[in-house]
N, C-alpha and C positions, 0 to 999 in steps of 0.2 A: 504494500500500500504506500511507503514511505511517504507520509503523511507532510505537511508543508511547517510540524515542530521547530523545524532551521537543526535538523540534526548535522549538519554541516556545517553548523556558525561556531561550535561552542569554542574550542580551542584554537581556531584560524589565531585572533590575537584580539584583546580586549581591544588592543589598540586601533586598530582597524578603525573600529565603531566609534570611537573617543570620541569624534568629531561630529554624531549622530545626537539633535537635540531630541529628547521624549515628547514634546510637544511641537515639535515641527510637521509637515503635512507631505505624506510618506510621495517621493514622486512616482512610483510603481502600481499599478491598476491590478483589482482584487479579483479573482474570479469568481463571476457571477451568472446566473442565469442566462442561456439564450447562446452562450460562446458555439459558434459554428466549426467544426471543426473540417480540415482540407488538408489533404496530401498530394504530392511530400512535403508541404508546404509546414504541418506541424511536427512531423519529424524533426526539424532543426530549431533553432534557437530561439528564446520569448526573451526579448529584454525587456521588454514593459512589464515584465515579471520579475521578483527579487527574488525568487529561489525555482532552481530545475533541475531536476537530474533525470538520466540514462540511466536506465538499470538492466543489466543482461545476466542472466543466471542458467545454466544450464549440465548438463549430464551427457557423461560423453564415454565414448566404450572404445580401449586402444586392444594391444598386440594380447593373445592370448586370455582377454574376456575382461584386462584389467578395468577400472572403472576410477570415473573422477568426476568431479563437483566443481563450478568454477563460478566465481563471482567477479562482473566487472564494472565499474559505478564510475558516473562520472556525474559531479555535482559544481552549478554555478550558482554562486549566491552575491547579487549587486549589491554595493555600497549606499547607503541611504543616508547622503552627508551632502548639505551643497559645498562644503568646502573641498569635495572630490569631486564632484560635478563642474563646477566651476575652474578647476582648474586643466588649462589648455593644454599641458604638457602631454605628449603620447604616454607616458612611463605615469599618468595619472592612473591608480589601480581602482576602476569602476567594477569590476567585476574580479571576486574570489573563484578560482576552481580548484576543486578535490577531486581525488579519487581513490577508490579502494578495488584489490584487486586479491582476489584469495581463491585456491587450488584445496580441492578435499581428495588427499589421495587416499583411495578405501583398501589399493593393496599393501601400501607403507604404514597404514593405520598413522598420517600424518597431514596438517591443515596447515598450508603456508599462507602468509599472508605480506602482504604490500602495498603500502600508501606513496597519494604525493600530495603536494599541495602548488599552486604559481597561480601566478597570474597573468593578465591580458595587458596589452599595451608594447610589446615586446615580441608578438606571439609565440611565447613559450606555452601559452595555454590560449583555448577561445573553442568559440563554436560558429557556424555560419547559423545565417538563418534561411528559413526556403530549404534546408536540404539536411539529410545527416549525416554532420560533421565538425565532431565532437575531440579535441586532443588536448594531454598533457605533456608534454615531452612529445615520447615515443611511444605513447599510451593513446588508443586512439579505438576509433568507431568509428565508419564512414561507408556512407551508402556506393555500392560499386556498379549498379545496373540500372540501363536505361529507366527501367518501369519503379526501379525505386523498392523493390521487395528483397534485394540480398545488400549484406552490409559487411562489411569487413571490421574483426575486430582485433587487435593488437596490444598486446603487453609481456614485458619483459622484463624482471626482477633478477635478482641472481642468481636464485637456484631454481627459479621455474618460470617458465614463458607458455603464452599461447597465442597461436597465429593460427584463425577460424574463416569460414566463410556461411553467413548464419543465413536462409530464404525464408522469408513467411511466408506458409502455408495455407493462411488465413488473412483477411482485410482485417486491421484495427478494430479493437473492441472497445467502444469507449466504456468509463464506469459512470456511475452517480443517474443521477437527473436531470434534465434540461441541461446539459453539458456541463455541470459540476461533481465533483466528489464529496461532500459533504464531513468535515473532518469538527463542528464542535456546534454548538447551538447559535451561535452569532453569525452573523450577515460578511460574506469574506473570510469565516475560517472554513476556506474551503477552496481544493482545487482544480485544475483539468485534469482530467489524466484520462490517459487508453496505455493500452496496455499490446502486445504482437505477442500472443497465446502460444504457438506453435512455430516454430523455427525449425527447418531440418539444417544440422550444424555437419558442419567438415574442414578438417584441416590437419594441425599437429600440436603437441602438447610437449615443451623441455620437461624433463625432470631432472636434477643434478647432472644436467651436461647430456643426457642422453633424449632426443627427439624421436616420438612416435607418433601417426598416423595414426586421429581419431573420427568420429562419426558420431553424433547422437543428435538432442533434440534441446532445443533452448529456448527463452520468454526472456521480452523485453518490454519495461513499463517505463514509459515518459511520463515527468508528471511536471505540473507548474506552476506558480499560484504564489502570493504575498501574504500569506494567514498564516499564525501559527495554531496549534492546534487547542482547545479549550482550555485552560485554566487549571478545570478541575481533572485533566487528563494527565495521569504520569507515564505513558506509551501505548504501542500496541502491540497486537499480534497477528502477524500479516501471513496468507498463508497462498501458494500458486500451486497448483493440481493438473497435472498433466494423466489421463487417463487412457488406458488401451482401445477403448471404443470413440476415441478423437472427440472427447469431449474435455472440455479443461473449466477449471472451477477458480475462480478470487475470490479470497472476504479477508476483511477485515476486523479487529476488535480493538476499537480506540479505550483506553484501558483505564481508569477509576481508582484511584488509592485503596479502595478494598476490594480490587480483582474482578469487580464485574464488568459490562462492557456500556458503553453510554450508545443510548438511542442509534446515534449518528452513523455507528457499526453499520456497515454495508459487504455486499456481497455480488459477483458476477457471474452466470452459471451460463460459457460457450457451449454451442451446439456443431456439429461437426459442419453445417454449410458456414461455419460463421457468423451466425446469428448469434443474439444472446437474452436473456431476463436480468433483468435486477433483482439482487435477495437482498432485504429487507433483514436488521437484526435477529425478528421472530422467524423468518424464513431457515435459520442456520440453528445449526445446535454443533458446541463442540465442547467435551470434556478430558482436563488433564489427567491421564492415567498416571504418569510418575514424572518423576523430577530428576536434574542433574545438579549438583552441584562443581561452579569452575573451582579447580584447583589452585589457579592464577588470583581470580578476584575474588570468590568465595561467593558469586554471585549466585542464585537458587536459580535454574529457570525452569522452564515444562520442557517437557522430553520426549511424551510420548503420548497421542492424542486421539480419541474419537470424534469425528467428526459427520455429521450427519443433515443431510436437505429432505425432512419427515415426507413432506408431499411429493417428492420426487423417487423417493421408495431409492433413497441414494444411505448408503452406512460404511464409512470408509475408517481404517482404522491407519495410523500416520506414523512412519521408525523411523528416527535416524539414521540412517546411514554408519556414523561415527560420533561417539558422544562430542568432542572437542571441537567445534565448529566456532568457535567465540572468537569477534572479531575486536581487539583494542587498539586504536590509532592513537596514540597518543601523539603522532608528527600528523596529524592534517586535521581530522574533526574533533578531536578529545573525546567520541562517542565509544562504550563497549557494547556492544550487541553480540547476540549469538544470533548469525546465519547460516544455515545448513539445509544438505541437500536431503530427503527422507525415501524412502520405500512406501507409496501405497496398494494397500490391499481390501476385500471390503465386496460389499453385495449392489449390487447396480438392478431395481427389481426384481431382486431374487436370483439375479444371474453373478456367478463368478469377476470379478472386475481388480485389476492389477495397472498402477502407472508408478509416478515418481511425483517431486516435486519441491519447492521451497519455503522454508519456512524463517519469518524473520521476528527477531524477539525483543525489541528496546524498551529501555527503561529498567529492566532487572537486574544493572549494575550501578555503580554510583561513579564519579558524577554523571547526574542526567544532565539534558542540552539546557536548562533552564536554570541548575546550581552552577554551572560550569560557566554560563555568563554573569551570574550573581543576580537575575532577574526573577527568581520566582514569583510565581503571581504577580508581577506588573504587565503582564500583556495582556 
């Protein structure tokens, strides 16, 4: 779901913002009802937006049946200061980009992980608009075909690289209502987003120096929007469902200081022509079977999950893959989350039903995006 919290503000640098008055009149436009959306034209970049990210997740099968989990994000967040705005210089930093980039290898029983952070002005980092294309460095996403349906994605860390070529299979699924996601009860906490369900992936995968020849299936969610998330929300639990009968499932649960889910929770349930429904909070049912604790933070989070669409006669049960999936940046967002890839299994009306899929967990470390800018409850 990566909701429009600014989970990518916290630790860029307080300083950044210094310049940011609380009662100045934000120059970023909020996402509201009625946004049209068009491609490839929202593929690429919203500056009239102050936070967007690329999210590419997916599962990928090398030499001899090995298996791997790959996460690749790429997040922009503008500067809301006229004293940056105002100023002419190119090396004037209007716009922050992050990235996070993380490898689940399931037959090393090991989750690598790699950030960055730059900025625009220099184009060490940037995105176009009208098209996808999206880099930091050498870290990169960019649409490679005429029609605009295959993308190229690119990253290289030390001990592990991936060079892919991902096709959607499906047209764009948007989420929410009236072309919003609906992320908290106020008017603007809330963003665009669609999501590219089904991606048939190929390419090759380093691991400690040695490259192999992969092939699976991946989901990418753009999202965009100047809201953060409600007040009384301490994260969520975002979950993508890729299933054997070509159908793929999103919900989310914007998450409540005592664990339950606020209204706003939403849900999207694709159909194989690429069609879709909205689910509504009450449309979903999902219970935490067991818990992890990280060893690193000590953080608690869910592990292992039932998950269920009553009227759809859908009952899927959710594993990890590897318990260790937890992701801590402390060089680009200061966020920890546990993201990981899972096994699903489970009754599709009564008939046998097996996919994959991802699951993302924030807030169940500390600091969250909100102590980490020293802002609680002021937004």
């Amino acid at each position: 779901m990566r909701a429009i919290l600014v989970v990518m503000v916290c630790f860029v640098s307080q300083d950044i913002f210094a310049a940011d008055s609380p009662s100045s009149t934000s120059r970023f436009s909020s996402a509201e009802p009625g946004y049209v959306y068009l491609f490839p034209r929202d593929h690429g970049s919203h500056e009239p937006f102050q936070t967007e990210w690329w999210y590419f997740t997916g599962h990928l099968h090398g030499e001899n049946g090995r298996r791997f989990g790959y996460e690749l994000t790429f997040f922009r967040r503008g500067i809301d200061s006229p004293h940056v705005w105002n100023n002419p210089s190119t090396w004037a930093m209007r716009h922050v980009y992050l990235a996070h980039f993380a490898l689940t290898d399931e037959h090393a029983d090991q989750f690598r992980v790699a950030e960055k952070i730059s900025r625009t002005g220099i184009r060490k980092a940037g995105a176009q608009a009208n098209v996808l294309d999206v880099w930091i460095d050498q870290w990169s996403a960019k649409a490679v075909s005429p029609d605009h349906r295959q993308f190229h994605l690119q990253a290289k860390a030390e001990e592990f690289s991936i060079d892919l070529v991902v096709e959607s299979e499906k047209p764009p699924v948007m989420h929410g209502a009236h072309g919003v996601s609906q992320k908290g009860e106020i008017p603007g906490q809330a963003s665009h987003y669609y999501s590219l369900t089904r991606l048939h992936t190929t390419g090759s995968v380093r691991v400690d120096g040695k490259s192999m020849a992969v092939e699976g299936v991946s989901w990418m969610d753009h999202e965009f929007g100047s809201g953060d998330l409600g007040e009384n929300l301490v994260g969520w639990d975002w979950f993508s469902l890729q299933l054997d009968n070509e159908h793929e499932i999103m919900a989310y649960g914007l998450r409540r200081a005592d664990g339950t889910f606020d209204p706003a929770s939403s849900g999207t349930l694709v159909f194989p022509n690429g069609s879709s429904t909205v689910l509504a909070l009450q449309d979903w049912q999902i219970s935490v079977n067991r818990h992890w604790t990280s060893p690193t933070t000590g953080a608690r989070y869910p592990h292992h999950w039932s998950f269920s669409i009553p009227n759809a006669q859908i009952e899927l049960t959710l594993s990890p893959r590897m318990s260790n999936q937890e992701l801590i940046t402390t060089h680009s967002t200061g966020v920890t989350y546990w993201e990981g890839s899972v096994d699903v299994t489970g009754q599709w009306k009564g008939q046998d039903i097996h996919g994959q899929g991802y699951v993302e967990l924030t807030g169940y470390a500390e600091p969250s995006g909100r102590e980490a800018l020293g802002v609680r409850g002021k937004e």
